[in-house]
N, C-alpha and C positions, 0 to 999 in steps of 0.2 A: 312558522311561529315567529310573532315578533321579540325582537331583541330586549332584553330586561338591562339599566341599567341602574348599577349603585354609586348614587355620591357621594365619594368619600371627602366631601369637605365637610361632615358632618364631625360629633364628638367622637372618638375612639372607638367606645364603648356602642355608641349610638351605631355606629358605622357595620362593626361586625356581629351583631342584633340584627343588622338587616341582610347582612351577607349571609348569612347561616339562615336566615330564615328565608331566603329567596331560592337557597341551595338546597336547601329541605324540603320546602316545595317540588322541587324538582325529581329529589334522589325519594320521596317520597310515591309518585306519580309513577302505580304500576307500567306502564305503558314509555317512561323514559327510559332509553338506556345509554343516553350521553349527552354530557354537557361541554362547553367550551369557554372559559374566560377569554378573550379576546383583550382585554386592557390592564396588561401588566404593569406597563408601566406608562406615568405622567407624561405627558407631550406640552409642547407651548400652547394649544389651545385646550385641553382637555387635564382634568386634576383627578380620574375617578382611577388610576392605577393600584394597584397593589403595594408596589414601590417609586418613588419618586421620581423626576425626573435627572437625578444623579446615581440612581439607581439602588438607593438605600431603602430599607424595608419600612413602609408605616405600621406594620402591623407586626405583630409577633406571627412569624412565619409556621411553627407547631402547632397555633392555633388555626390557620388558617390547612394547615396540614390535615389537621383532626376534621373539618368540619366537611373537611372534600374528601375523605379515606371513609367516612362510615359505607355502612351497606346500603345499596340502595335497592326501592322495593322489589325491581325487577329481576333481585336477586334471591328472592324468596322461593 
């Protein structure tokens, strides 16, 4: 499977509209039963982290908590 990613240099709001919906997709898709975020954090070439490159959160972390905690379908 090829790698999916999210750019988060987009609006906030914009940004985790696509993370939830890429995630959903996934936790969705009877036939997944794991996923892996691989880009926590910001590096000198790359800005699509989770948290920055001084290691501060862009995003509200509970929400980002919620959106990776639901069920996923393989769990039906």
């Amino acid at each position: 499977m090829a790698g999916v990613m999210v750019q988060f240099l987009l609006p906030k709001k914009e940004s985790l509209n696509r993370y939830k919906g890429l995630t959903d997709a996934l936790l969705d898709n009877p036939h997944m039963f794991a996923f892996c975020y691989t880009q926590l954090y910001d590096v000198e070439q790359e800005l699509n982290g989770l948290y920055t490159y001084e290691r501060k959160p862009k995003f509200d972390m509970d929400v980002i908590k919620a959106i990776n905690a639901r069920k996923a379908a393989i769990e039906d």
